[in-house]
N, C-alpha and C positions, 0 to 999 in steps of 0.2 A: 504571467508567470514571474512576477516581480518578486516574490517573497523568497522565492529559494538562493538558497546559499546566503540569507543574512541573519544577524544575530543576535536575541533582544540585548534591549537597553537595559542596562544596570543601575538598579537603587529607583524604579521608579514608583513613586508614589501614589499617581493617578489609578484608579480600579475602573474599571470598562466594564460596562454588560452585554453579555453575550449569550447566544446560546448555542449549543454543539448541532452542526447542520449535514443532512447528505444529500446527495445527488445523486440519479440513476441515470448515466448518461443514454440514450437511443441510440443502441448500437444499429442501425438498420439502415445504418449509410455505407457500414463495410460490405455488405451485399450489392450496393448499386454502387461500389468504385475501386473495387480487387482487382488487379493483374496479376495472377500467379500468386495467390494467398498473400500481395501486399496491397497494402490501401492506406492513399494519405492519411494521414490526423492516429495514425494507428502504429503503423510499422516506423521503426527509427533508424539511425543510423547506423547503430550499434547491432539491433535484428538484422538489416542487411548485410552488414558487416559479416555475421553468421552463415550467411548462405553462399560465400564463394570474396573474391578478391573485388576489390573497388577501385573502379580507373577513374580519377577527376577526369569530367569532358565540357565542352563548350555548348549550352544550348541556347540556340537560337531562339525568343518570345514571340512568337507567333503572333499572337495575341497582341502583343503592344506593338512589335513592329520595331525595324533600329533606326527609324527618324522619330521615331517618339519619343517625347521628354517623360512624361511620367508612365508609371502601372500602377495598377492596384494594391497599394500598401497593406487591404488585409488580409493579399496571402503573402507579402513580407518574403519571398525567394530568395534563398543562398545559392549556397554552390551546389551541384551537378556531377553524377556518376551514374558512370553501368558496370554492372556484373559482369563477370570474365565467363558465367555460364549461362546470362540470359540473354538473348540475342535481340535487341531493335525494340530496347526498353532502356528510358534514362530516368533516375531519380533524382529529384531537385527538394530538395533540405531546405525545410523553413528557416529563415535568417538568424533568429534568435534559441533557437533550439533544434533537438535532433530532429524531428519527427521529420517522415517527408511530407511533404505538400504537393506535390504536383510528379504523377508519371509520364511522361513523354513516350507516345510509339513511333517508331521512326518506321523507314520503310521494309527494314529488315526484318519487322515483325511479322509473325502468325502463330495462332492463336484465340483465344476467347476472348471477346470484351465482358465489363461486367455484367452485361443481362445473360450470358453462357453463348453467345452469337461469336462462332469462327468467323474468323476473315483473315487474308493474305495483305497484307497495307503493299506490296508491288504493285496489286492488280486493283487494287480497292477504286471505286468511283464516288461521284455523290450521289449520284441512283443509289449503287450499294449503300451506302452509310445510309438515305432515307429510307432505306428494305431494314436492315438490323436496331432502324431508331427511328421509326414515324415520327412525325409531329414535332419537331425541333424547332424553332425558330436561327433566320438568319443574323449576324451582325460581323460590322466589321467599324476600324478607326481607320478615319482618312491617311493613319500617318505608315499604316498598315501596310502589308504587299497581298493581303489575305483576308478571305471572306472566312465566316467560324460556322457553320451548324451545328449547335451547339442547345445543351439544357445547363441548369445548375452546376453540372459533375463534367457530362462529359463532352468531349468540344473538338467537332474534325473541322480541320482546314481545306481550303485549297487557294489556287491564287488568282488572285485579280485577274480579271480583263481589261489593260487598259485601252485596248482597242474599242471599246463601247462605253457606254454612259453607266457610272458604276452604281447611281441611286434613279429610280429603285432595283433593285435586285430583280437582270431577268434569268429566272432561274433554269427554265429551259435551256437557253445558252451553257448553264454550268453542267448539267446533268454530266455530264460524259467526264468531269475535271476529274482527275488525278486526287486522290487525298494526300496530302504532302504531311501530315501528322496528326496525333491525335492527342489531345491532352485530357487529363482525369485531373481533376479538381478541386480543392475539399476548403473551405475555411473551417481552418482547425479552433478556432475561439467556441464553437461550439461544443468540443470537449473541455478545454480551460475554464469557462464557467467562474467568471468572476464576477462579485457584488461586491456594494457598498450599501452601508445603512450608517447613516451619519457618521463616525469617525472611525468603524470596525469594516474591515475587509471580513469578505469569503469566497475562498477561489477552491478551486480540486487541485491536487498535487500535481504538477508535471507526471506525467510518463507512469501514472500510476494506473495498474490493471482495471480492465473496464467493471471487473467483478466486484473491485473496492470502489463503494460513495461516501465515503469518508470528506470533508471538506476541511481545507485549514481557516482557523482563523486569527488574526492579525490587527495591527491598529500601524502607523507611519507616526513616527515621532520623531516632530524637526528640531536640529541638533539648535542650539543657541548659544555655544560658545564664542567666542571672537574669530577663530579659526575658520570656524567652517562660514560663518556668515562669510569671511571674505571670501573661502572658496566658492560660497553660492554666487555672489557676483560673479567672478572668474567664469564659473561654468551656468550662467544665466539660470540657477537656480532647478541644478538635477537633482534625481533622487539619491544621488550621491551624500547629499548632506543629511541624508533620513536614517533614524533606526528602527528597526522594526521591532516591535513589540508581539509575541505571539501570544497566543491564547489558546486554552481549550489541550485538547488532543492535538499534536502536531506530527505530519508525517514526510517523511520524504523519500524518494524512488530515484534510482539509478535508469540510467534509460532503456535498462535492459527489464523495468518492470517490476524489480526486485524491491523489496523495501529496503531501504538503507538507515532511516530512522524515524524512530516515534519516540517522542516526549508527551508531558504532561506540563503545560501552565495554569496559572490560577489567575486571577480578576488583574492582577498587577504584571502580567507578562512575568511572576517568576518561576523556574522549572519545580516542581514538585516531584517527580516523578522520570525518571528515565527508560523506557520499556527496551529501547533497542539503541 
C-alpha cells in the first residue's frame, strides 16, 4: 500500500508502458473468518468505529508467546480494541493500516464461530474445539506458554503442560484443556494485490470496495538531487527519497470505502483528467 498519499513527479519526461489492469478479489475467505459480520482484511477501523465506542486494550500473542523475540511480520499487528457492546471480542489493526487483522475471543465470549458453530469460550475444551473443527493440526513455539489447534484462519489455544514431555504432542492428556482463546487470522496481502513488471507497479487501492477491480498503476522515481541523495544515506536509503509517478486511471478510498479520488494520467505520469 506504498503508493497512497504520494504525489507524481513534475516535468517528467520518461513515457512508461502500461496497461489498465483489474482484479476480482475471492471474496470467500469472509465466509470462513466473520465474527459478528466483521472479518480481518475487510472490516477497518473506521467501520468498527461505526458500531459502538472503542477502548484501546492490551493483548496478549498467544501465538508467539512474551519470551519470544520475533512474529510473523506478515500479519504486521498494531494496536488492539473492544467494543463497549461486544462482549469477549478484541480487534487487533494491521500495523500499517486500518483494516483489522486478527479477532481475538477471550473467555467472555458466546456465540458463533465462522463455520455458524455456537460455543460458550467459559466452558469450551479441546474435545469441543475438535467437535466444531475436525481435522486441525497441532503446533506450538518453544518460547510459547501454549499449544494452537489451529488451520489457515482459525486458531484455539490452550496451555502447556509442563509437567510432561511437550514433543510430541500427547493429545489425549490435552482433551479436557481449557480453550484459553481463540484467534481468526487473515493475511491481508491477499487483498493488496500488488505487482511489478520491470519498472511499473500495480497494486488495488487500499480500503477499496470488494465490488471495485480497478487496479492503480505507478512507476518509483528516485529523486537525484544533492539533498536527497544525502538524506538516502541518513536514512539508509528509504522510500522517502522516491516520487511516484502514477499512470492510467487512478483511485483512492477513505477507509470507510468511499472513494475519495480518481484522476486520469498519461504515459509521462501527467494528470489529464480529474473525475473526483
Amino acid at each position: 500500500m506504498s503508493a497512497v498519499g504520494c504525489s507524481s513527479v513534475q516535468q517528467n519526461t520518461t513515457e512508461y508502458t502500461f496497461e489498465q489492469r483489474t482484479f476480482v478479489v475471492d471474496t470467500s475467505f469472509v465466509a470462513h473468518a466473520s465474527i459478528n459480520n466483521t472479518c480481518p482484511c475487510k472490516t477497518t477501523f473506521t467501520d468498527l468505529s461505526k458500531l459502538g465506542h472503542l477502548q484501546p486494550v492490551t493483548l496478549e500473542d498467544m501465538a508467539a508467546g512474551k519470551y519470544c523475540h520475533s512474529t510473523d511480520a506478515e500479519h504486521r499487528l498494531g494496536d488492539a480494541y473492544t467494543l463497549s457492546k461486544v462482549k469477549g471480542v478484541i480487534y487487533e489493526i494491521e500495523e500499517n493500516s486500518e483494516y483489522v487483522a486478527k479477532i481475538h475471543l477471550t473467555k467472555d465470549f458466546e456465540g458463533k464461530l465462522p463455520n455458524g458453530q455456537y460455543i460458550s469460550m467459559k466452558n469450551l475444551t479441546l474435545k469441543d474445539a475438535k467437535r466444531v473443527y475436525p481435522g486441525l493440526e497441532y503446533g506450538s513455539r518453544d518460547c510459547s506458554d501454549y499449544w494452537n489447534y489451529n488451520n489457515d484462519t482459525v486458531n484455539f489455544y490452550f496451555k502447556v503442560d509442563r509437567r510432561i514431555r511437550r514433543y510430541p504432542i500427547d493429545e489425549a492428556h490435552y482433551l479436557n484443556s481449557s480453550i484459553e482463546g481463540i484467534d481468526i487470522v487473515l493475511w491481508c496481502y491477499k487483498i493488496y494485490v500488488t505487482t511489478q513488471e520491470k519498472e511499473v507497479w500495480y497494486e488495488r487501492p487500499p480500503y477499496a470496495p470488494f465490488s471495485d477491480n480497478h487496479m492503480n498503476i505507478y512507476v518509483w522515481k528516485r529523486r537525484r538531487d544533492f539533498r536527497s541523495k544525502l538524506r538516502e544515506i541518513v536514512t539508509l536509503g528509504t522510500q522517502s527519497n522516491y516520487d511516484i509517478i502514477k499512470l492510467g486511471r487512478w483511485k483512492e478510498y477513505l477507509p470507510d470505502h468511499e472513494l475519495m479520488i480518481e484522476e486520469i494520467y498519461n504515459s509521462r505520469g501527467d494528470m489529464t483528467k480529474k473525475v473526483k
